[in-house]
C-alpha positions as CSV (number, residue, x, y, z in Angstrom):
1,X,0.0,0.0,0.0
2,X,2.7,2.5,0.6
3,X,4.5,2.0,-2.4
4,X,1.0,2.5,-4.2
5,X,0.9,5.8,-2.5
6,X,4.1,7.1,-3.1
7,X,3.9,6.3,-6.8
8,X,0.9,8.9,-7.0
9,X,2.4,11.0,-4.9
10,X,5.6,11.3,-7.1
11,X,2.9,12.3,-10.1
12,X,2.0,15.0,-7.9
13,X,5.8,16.2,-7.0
14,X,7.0,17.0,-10.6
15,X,6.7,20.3,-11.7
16,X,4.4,20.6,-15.2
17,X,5.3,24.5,-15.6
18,X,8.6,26.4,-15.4
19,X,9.5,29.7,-13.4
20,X,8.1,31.7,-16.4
21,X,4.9,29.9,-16.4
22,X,5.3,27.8,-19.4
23,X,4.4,24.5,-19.5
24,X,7.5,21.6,-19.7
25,X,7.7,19.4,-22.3
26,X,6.2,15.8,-22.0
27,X,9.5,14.0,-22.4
28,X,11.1,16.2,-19.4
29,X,8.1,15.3,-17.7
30,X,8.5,11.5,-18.2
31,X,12.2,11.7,-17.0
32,X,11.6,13.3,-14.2
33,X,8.6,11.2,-12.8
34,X,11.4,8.2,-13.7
35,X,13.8,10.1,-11.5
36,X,11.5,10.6,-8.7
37,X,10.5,6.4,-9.0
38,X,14.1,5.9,-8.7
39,X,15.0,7.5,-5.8
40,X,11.8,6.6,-4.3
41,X,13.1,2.8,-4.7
42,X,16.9,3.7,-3.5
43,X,15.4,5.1,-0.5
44,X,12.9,2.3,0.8
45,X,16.2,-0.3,-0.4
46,X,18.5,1.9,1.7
47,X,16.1,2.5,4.7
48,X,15.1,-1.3,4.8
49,X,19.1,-2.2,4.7
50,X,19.5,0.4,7.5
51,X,17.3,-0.9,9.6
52,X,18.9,-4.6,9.2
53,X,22.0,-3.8,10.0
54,X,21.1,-1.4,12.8
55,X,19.1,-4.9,13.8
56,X,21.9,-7.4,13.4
57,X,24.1,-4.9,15.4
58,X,21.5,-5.0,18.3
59,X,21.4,-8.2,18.2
């Protein structure tokens, strides 16, 4: 469920218009919702990793 939610919520994160108002091509758009996918994904691999080894180190 959470990664459902962050996947709309990275829709919603991208900017569609520049500073000057105009709207941003569809192509930067594209890369830049892939960008946000993939740092979304480094951050829940990174935080789960974390979280192991802080647990194996407890342990």
């Amino acid at each position: 469920m959470q990664d459902i939610v962050a996947d709309a919520m990275t829709v919603e994160a991208v900017a569609r218009f520049d500073a000057q108002g105009k709207p941003i091509p569809q192509e930067q758009i594209l890369l830049a919702h892939t960008t946000m996918q993939t740092l979304g994904r480094v951050a829940i691999i990174g935080g789960t990793l974390l979280v192991a080894a802080a647990n194996v180190y407890l342990l």
